[in-house]
DOTORNU-785500 format. One record per residue (C-alpha): residue number from 0; chain; x, y, z. Coordinates in steps of 0.2 Angstrom, whole numbers. Example, Ala and Ser with C-alpha at 12.3 -4.5 7.8 and 13.67 -1.06 7.14 Angstrom:
residues 2
seq->0&mol->A&X->62&Y->-22&Z->39
seq->1&mol->A&X->68&Y->-5&Z->36
This chain:
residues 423
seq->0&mol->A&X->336&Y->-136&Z->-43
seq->1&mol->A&X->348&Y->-142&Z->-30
seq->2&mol->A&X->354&Y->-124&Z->-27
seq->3&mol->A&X->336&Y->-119&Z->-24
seq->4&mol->A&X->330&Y->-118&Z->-7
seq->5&mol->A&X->315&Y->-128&Z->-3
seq->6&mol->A&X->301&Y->-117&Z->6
seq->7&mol->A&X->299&Y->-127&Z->23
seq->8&mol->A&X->317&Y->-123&Z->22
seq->9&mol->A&X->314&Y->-106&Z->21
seq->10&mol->A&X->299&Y->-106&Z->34
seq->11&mol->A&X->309&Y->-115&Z->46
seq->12&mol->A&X->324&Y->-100&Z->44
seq->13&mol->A&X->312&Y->-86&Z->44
seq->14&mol->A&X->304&Y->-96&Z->60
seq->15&mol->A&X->323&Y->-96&Z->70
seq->16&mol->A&X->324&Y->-78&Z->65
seq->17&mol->A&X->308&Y->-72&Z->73
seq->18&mol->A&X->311&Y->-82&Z->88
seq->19&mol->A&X->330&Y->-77&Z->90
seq->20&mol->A&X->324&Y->-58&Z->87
seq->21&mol->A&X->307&Y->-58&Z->98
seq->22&mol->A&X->320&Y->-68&Z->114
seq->23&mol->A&X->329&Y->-53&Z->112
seq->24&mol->A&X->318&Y->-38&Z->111
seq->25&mol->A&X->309&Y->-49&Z->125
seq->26&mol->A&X->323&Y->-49&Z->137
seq->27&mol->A&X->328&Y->-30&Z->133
seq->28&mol->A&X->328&Y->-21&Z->148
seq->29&mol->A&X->319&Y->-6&Z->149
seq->30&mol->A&X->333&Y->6&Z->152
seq->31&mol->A&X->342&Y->-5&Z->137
seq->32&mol->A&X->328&Y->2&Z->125
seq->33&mol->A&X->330&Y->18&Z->130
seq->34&mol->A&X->349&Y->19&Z->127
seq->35&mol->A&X->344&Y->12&Z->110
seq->36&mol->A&X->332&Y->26&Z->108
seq->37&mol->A&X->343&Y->40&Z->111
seq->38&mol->A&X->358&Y->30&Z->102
seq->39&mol->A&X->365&Y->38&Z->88
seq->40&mol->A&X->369&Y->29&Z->69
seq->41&mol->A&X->387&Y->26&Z->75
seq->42&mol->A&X->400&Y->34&Z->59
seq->43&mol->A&X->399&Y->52&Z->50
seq->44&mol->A&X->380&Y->50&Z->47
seq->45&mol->A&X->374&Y->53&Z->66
seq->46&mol->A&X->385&Y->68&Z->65
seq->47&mol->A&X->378&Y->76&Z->52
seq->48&mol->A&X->361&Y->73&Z->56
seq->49&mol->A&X->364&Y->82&Z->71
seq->50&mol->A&X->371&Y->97&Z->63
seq->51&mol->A&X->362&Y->113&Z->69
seq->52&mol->A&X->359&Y->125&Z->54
seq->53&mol->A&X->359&Y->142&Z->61
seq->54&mol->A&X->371&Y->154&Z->56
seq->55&mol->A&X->377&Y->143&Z->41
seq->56&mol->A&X->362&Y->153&Z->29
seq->57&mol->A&X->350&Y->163&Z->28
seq->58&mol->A&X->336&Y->164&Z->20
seq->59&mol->A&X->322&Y->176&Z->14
seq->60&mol->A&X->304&Y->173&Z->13
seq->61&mol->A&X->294&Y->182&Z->0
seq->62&mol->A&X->276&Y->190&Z->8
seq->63&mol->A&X->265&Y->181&Z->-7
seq->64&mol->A&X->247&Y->186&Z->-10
seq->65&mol->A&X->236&Y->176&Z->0
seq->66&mol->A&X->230&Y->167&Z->-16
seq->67&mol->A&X->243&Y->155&Z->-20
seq->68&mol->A&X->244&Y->149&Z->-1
seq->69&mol->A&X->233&Y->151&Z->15
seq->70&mol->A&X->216&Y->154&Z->3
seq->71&mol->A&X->221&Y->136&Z->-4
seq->72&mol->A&X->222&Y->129&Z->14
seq->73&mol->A&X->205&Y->137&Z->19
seq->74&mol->A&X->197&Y->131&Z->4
seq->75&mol->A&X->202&Y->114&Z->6
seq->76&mol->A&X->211&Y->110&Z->27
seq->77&mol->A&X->215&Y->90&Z->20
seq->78&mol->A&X->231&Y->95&Z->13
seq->79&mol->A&X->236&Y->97&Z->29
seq->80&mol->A&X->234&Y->78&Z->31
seq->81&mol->A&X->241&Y->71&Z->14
seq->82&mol->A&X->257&Y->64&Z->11
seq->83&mol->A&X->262&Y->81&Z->0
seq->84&mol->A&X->259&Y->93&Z->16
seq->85&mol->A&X->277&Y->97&Z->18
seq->86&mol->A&X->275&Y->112&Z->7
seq->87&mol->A&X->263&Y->119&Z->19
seq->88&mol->A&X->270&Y->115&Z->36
seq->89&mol->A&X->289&Y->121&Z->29
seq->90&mol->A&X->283&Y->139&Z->27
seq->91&mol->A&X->275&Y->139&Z->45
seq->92&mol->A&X->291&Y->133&Z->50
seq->93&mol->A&X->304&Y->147&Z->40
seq->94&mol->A&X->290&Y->160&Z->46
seq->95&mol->A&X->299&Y->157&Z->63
seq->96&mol->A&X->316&Y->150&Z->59
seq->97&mol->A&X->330&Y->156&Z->66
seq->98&mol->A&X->338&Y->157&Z->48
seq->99&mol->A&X->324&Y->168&Z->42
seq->100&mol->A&X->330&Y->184&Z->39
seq->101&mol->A&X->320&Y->200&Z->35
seq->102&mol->A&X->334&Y->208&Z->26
seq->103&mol->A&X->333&Y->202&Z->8
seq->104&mol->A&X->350&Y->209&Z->1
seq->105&mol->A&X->361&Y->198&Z->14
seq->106&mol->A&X->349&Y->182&Z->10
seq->107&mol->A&X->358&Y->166&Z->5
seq->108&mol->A&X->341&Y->157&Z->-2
seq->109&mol->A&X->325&Y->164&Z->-7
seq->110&mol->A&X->309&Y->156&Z->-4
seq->111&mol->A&X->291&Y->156&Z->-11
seq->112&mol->A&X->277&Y->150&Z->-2
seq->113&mol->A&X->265&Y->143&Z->-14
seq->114&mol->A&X->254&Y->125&Z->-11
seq->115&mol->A&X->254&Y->118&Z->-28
seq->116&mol->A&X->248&Y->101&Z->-20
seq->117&mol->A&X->233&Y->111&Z->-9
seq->118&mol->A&X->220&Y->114&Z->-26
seq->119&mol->A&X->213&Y->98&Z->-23
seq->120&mol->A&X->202&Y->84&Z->-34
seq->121&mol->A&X->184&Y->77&Z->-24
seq->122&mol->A&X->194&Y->60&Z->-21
seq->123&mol->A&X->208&Y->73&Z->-12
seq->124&mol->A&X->222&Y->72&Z->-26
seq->125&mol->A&X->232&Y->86&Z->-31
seq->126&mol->A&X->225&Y->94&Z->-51
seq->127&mol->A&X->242&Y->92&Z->-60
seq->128&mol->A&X->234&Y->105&Z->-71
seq->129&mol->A&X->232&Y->120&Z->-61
seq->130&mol->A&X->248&Y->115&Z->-51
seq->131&mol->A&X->262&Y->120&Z->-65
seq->132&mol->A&X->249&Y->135&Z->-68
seq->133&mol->A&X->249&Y->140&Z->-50
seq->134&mol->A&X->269&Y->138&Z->-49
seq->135&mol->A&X->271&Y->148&Z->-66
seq->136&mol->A&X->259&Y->163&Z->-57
seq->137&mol->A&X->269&Y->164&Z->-41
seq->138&mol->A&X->286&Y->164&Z->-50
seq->139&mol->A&X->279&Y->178&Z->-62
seq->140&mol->A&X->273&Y->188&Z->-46
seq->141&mol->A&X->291&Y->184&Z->-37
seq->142&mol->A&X->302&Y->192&Z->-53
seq->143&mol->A&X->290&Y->208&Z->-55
seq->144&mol->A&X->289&Y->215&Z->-37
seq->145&mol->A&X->307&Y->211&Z->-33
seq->146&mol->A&X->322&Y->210&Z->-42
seq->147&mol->A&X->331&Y->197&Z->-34
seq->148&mol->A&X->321&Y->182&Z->-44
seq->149&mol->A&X->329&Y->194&Z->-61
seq->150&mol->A&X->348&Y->193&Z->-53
seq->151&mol->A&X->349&Y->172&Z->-56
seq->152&mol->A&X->332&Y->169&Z->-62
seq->153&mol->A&X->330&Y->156&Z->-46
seq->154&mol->A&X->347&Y->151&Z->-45
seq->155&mol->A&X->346&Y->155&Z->-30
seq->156&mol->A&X->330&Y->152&Z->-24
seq->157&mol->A&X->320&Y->136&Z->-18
seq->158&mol->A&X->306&Y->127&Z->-19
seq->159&mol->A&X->296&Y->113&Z->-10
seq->160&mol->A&X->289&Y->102&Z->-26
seq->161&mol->A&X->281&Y->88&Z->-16
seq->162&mol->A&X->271&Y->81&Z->-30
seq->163&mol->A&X->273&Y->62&Z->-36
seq->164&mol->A&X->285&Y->64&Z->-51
seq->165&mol->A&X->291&Y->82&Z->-44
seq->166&mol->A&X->291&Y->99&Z->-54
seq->167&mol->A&X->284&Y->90&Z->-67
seq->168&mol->A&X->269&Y->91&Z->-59
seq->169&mol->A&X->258&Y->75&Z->-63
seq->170&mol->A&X->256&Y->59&Z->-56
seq->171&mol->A&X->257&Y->45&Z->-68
seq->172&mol->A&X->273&Y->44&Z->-77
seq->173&mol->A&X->273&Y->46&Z->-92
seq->174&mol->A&X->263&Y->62&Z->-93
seq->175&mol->A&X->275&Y->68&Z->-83
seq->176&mol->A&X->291&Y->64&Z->-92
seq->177&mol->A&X->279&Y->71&Z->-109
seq->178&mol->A&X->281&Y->87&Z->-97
seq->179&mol->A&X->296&Y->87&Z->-90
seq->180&mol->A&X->302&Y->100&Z->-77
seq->181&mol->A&X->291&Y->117&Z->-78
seq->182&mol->A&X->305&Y->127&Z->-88
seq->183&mol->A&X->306&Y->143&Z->-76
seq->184&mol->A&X->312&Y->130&Z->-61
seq->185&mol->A&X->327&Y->126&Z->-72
seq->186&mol->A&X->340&Y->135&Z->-62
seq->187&mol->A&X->331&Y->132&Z->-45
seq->188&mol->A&X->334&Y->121&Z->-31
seq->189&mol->A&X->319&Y->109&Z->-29
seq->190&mol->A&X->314&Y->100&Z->-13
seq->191&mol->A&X->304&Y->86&Z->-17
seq->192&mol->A&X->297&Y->67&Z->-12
seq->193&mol->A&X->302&Y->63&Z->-30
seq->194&mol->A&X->320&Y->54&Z->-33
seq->195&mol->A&X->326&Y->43&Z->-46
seq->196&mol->A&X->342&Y->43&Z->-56
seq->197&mol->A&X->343&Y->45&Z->-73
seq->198&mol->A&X->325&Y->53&Z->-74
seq->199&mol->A&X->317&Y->68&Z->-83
seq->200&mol->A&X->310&Y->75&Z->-66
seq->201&mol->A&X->324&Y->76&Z->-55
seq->202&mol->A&X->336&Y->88&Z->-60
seq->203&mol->A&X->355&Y->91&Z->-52
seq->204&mol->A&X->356&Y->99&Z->-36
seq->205&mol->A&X->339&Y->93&Z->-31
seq->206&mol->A&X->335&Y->90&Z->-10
seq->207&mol->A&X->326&Y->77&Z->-10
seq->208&mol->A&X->314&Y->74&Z->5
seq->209&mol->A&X->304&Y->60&Z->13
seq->210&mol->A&X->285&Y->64&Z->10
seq->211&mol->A&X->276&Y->69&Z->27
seq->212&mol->A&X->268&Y->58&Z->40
seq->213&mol->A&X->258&Y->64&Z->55
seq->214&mol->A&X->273&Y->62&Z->68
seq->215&mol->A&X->259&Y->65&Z->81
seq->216&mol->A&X->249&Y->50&Z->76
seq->217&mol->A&X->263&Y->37&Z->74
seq->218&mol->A&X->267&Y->43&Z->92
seq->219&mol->A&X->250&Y->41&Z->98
seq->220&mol->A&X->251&Y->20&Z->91
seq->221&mol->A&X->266&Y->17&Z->99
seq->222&mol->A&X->270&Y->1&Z->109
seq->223&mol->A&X->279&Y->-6&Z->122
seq->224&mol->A&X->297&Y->-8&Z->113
seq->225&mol->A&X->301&Y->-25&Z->119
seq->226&mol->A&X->285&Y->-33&Z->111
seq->227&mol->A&X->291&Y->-46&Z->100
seq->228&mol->A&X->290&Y->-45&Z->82
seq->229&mol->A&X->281&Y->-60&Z->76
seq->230&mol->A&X->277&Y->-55&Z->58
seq->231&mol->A&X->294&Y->-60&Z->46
seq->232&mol->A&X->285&Y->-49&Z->30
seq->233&mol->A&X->273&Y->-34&Z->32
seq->234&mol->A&X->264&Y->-26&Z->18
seq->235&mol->A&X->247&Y->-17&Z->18
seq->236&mol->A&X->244&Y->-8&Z->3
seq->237&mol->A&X->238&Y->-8&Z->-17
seq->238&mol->A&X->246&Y->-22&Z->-29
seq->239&mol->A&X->235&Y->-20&Z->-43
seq->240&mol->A&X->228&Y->-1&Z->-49
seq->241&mol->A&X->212&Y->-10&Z->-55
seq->242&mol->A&X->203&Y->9&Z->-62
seq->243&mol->A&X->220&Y->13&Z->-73
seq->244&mol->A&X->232&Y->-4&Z->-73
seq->245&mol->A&X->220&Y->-18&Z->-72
seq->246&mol->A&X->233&Y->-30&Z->-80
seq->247&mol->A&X->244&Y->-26&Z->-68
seq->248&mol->A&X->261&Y->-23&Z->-78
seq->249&mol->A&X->263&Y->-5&Z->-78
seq->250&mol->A&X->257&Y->0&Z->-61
seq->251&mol->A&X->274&Y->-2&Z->-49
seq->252&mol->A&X->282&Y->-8&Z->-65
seq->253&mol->A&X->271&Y->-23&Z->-57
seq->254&mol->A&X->281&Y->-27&Z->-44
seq->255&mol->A&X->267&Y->-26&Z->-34
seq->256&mol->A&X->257&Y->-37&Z->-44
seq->257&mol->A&X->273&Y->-50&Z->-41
seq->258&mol->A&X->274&Y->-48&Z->-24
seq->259&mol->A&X->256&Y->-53&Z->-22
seq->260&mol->A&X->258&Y->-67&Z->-36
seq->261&mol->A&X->271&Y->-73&Z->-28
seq->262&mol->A&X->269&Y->-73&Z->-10
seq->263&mol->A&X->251&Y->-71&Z->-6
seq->264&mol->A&X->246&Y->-89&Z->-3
seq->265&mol->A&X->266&Y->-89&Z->10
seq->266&mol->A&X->265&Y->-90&Z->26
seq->267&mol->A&X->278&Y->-79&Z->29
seq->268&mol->A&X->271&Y->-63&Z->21
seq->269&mol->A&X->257&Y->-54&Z->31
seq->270&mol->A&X->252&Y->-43&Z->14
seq->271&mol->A&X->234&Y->-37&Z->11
seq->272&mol->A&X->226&Y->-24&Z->3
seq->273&mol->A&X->216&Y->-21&Z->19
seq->274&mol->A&X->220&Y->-8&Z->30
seq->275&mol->A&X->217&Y->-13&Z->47
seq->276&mol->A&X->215&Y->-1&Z->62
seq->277&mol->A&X->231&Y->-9&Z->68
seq->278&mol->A&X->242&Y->-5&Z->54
seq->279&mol->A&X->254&Y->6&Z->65
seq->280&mol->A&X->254&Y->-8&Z->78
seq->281&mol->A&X->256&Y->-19&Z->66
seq->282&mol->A&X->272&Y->-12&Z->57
seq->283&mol->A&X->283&Y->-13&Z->76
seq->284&mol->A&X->280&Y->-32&Z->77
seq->285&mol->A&X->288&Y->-35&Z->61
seq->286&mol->A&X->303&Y->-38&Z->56
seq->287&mol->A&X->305&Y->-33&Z->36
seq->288&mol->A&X->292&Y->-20&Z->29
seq->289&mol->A&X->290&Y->-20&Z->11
seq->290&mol->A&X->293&Y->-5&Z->3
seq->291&mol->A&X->288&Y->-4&Z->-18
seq->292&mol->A&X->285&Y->8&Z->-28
seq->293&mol->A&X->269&Y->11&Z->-34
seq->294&mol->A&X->264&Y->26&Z->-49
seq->295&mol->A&X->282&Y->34&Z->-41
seq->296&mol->A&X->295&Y->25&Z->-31
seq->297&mol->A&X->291&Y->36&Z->-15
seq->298&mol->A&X->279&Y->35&Z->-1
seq->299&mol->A&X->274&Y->38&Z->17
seq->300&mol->A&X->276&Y->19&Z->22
seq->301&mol->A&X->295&Y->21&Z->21
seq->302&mol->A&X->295&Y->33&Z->35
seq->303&mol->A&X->284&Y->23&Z->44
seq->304&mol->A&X->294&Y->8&Z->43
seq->305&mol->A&X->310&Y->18&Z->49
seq->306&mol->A&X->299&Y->25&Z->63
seq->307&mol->A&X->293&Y->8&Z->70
seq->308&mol->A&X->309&Y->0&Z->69
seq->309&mol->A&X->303&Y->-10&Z->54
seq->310&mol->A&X->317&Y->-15&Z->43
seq->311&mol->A&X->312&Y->-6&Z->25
seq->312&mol->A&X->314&Y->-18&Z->11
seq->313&mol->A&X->314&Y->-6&Z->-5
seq->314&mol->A&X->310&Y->-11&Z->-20
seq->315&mol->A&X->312&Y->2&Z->-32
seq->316&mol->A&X->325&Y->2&Z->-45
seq->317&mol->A&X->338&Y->19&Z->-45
seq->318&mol->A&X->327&Y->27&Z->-32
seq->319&mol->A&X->338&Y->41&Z->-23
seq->320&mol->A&X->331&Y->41&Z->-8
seq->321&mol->A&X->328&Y->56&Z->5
seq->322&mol->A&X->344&Y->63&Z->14
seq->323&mol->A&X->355&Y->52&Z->7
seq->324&mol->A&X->370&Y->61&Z->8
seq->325&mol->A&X->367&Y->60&Z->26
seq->326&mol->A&X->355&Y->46&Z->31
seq->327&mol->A&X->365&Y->28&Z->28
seq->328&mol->A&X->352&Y->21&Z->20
seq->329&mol->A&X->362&Y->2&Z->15
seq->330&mol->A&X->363&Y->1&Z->34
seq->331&mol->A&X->348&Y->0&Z->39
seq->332&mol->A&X->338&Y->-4&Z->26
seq->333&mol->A&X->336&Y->-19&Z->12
seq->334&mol->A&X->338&Y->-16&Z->-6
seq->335&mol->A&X->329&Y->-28&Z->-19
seq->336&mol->A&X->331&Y->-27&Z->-37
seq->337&mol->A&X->312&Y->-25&Z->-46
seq->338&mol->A&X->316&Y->-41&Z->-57
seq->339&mol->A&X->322&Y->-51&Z->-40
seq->340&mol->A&X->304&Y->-49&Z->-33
seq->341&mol->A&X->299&Y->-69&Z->-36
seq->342&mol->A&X->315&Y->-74&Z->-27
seq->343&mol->A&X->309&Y->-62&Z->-10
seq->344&mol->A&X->306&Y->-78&Z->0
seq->345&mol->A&X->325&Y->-80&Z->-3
seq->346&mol->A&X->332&Y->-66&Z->0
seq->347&mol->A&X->325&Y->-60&Z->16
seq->348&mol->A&X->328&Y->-79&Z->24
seq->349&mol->A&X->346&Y->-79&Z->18
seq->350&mol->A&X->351&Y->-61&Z->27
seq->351&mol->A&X->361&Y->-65&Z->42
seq->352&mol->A&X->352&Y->-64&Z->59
seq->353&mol->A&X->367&Y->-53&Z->65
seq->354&mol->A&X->364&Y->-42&Z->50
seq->355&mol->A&X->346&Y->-43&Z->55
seq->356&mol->A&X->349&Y->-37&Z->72
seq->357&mol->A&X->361&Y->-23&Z->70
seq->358&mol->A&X->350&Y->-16&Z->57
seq->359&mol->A&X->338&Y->-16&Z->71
seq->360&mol->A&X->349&Y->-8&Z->83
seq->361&mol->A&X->352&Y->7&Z->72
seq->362&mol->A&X->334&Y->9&Z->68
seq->363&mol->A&X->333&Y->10&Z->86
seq->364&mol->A&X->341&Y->27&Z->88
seq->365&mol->A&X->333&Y->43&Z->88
seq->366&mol->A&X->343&Y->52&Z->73
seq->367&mol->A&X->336&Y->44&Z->58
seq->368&mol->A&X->318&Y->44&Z->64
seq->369&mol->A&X->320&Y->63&Z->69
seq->370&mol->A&X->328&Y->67&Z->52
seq->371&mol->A&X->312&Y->62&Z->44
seq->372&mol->A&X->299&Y->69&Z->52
seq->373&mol->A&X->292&Y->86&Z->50
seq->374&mol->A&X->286&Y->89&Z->66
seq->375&mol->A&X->276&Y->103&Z->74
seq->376&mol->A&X->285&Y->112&Z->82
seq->377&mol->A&X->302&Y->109&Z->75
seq->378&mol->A&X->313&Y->99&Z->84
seq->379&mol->A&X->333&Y->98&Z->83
seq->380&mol->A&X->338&Y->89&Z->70
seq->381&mol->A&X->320&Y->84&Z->61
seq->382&mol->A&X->317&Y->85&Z->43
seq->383&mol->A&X->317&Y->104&Z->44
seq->384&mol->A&X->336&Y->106&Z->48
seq->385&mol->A&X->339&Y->92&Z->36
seq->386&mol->A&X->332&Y->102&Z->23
seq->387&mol->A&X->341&Y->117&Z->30
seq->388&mol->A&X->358&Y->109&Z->31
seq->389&mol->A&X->355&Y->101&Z->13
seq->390&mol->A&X->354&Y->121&Z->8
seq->391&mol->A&X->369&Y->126&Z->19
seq->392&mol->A&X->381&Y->112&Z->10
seq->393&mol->A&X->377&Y->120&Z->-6
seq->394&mol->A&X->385&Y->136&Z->-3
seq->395&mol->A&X->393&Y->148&Z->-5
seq->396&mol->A&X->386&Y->150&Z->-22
seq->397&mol->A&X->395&Y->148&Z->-39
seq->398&mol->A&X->401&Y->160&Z->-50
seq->399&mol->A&X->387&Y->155&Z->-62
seq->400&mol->A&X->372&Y->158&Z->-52
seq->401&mol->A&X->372&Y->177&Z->-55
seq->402&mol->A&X->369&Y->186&Z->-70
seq->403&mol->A&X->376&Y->201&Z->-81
seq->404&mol->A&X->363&Y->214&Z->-79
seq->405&mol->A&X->353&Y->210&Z->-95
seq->406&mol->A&X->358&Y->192&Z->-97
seq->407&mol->A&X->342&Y->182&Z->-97
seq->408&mol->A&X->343&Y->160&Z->-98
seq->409&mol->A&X->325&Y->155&Z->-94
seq->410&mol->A&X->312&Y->157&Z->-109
seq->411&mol->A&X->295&Y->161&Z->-101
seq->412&mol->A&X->285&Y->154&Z->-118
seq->413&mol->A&X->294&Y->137&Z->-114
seq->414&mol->A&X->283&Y->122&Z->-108
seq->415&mol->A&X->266&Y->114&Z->-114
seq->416&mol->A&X->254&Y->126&Z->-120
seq->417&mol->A&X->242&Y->121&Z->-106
seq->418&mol->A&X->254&Y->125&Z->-96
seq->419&mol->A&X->255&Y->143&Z->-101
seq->420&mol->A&X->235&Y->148&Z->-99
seq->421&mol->A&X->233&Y->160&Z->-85
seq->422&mol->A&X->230&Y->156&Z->-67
């Protein structure tokens, strides 16, 4: 008990720290805030974000009937909107990449442009039904009209898989781990939201990507940067999933139900379900955003904490999180154990201001905020190249990845039987 620290002792660290942090950002001159801005993460990191991926690959985009792309997005524009949408805009991007080639025989990567996220519920979630369906159609339409899917069978191919658990294509996890990785994507290289070690749904080799927010609307909430940040802890969001966890102990492993038991009555932790109008403005006057899991261990807010300057607090145990062989996550973020949520208070007071600070300062430069955002049109070094330069590392390819003429790997009837129903 004498080891514990005492909560006014806590409220009156967290209350040094905001004032220590808000006298700085306060006296920050302008020009100051603009070095920060254009600063980049100081080490190998800044360097390889800024890698340029043309003429390190090249890559060929297959022509697709209209059915399994642009007729989805007609029928249904909101997956344009939704945290999945980087499927969409990263086929408008390769469409005018300079990578792109229209040569498929000196191709490095082959892409296919389907939308499995874009077939869409009422509520305007992704039918993790008709998505392995949809993917299975494509891939089948891929390896009859051309034979480069036969020479590897997708080894050398990509795919953009930004569903909650990945290629296995469902949202709660335990149906997706029942599924596993649809069995044709075995050999390919999948671009998805969805990293965890150790799991079912994320196989070697994967790229894995931060899920897409508007870049164009968290530009449009910006504010002046040297408004103090006057919030310690910053959460907005779900902590129970009353309709298919209403106890609580599944949903987020119920980390979320912890941090709310915990911490709602503190006054050092802003969290609500509610979702004000503020919510952007919000985030950039405070100091730690929470970052939990919910049904998967990504989401948006993480980019949206790195993009207002918000320090990230991630709670989610193993998670592999989006660039990391380039982004230096332990930097600039927090890490908190999922058992450690009752002990938040602690943790967060007992960070070092000086860490605090330079956290801030690199979450001040313009590399990692650039590296995860898709934005339209492309910049230098956005999430784009990343992907791009994730492709590039991984060649030249092995000897592995092509085939004896005749050799086959894949099994077509593999998977669940509703998976194999026609399209």
């Amino acid at each position: 008990m004498g080891r514990e620290r005492r909560p006014w002792a806590a409220a009156a660290v967290a209350a040094a720290v905001l004032l220590v942090v808000s006298c700085v950002a306060a006296a920050a001159p302008l020009q100051q805030q603009q070095h920060h801005e254009r600063a980049r993460i100081s080490g190998d990191a800044g360097g390889v974000l800024d890698d340029n991926p043309v003429g390190k690959l090249k890559v060929f985009v297959y022509e697709m009937p209209r059915k399994y792309n642009q007729m989805l997005l007609a029928k249904d524009s909101r997956c344009l909107h939704h945290m999945f949408a980087a499927e969409i805009f990263m086929h408008q991007f390769l469409l005018a990449s300079a990578v792109r080639t229209l040569d498929p025989e000196e191709a490095d990567w082959f892409y296919t442009p389907v939308y499995t996220t874009c077939d869409l519920t009422p509520q305007g979630f992704p039918l993790p039904f008709r998505a392995p369906r949809i993917m299975r159609s494509a891939i089948k339409y891929v390896a009859t009209t051309w034979p480069y899917w036969n020479r590897t069978e997708g080894a050398n191919h990509f795919f953009l898989t930004p569903h909650d658990f990945g290629a296995c294509f469902h949202y709660q996890e335990e149906r997706a781990m029942e599924r596993g990785i649809l069995p044709l994507l075995r050999r390919a290289t999948l671009v998805q939201t969805f990293g965890q070690r150790n799991h079912v749904c994320l196989q070697d080799g994967s790229i894995t990507i931060p899920p897409y927010a508007n870049p164009h609307k968290m530009q449009a909430h910006l504010i002046n940067p040297g408004t103090p940040r006057s919030i310690f802890v910053y959460f907005r969001g779900l902590f129970y999933d009353m309709g298919n966890d209403p106890e609580g102990g599944y949903y987020a492993r119920g980390a979320r139900a912890s941090v709310w038991e915990n911490f709602k009555d503190n006054p050092l932790f802003d969290i609500s379900t509610e979702h004000p109008s503020t919510y952007y403005e919000d985030m950039q006057r405070a100091i730690f955003c929470l970052c939990p899991l919910g049904w998967a261990p990504w989401s948006p807010r993480l980019v949206e904490a790195v993009v207002f300057g918000c320090i990230p607090v991630i709670i989610a145990d193993d998670i592999v999180l989006p660039f990391a062989d380039a982004i230096p996550w332990e930097e600039i973020s927090v890490f908190v154990a999922e058992r450690d949520v009752p002990r938040l208070d602690s943790i967060l007071t007992s960070i070092p201001l000086e860490d605090i600070l330079r956290k801030q300062r690199l979450l001040a430069g313009a590399s990692v905020k650039q590296a995860l955002l898709f934005h339209q049109p492309a910049r230098p070094g956005d999430a784009f190249d990343q992907v791009l330069n994730g492709l590039a590392r991984k060649l030249p390819h092995g000897k592995g990845v092509f085939l004896e003429p005749g050799e086959k790997v894949l099994d077509w009837d593999a998977g669940l039987e509703s998976d194999l129903k026609p399209w």
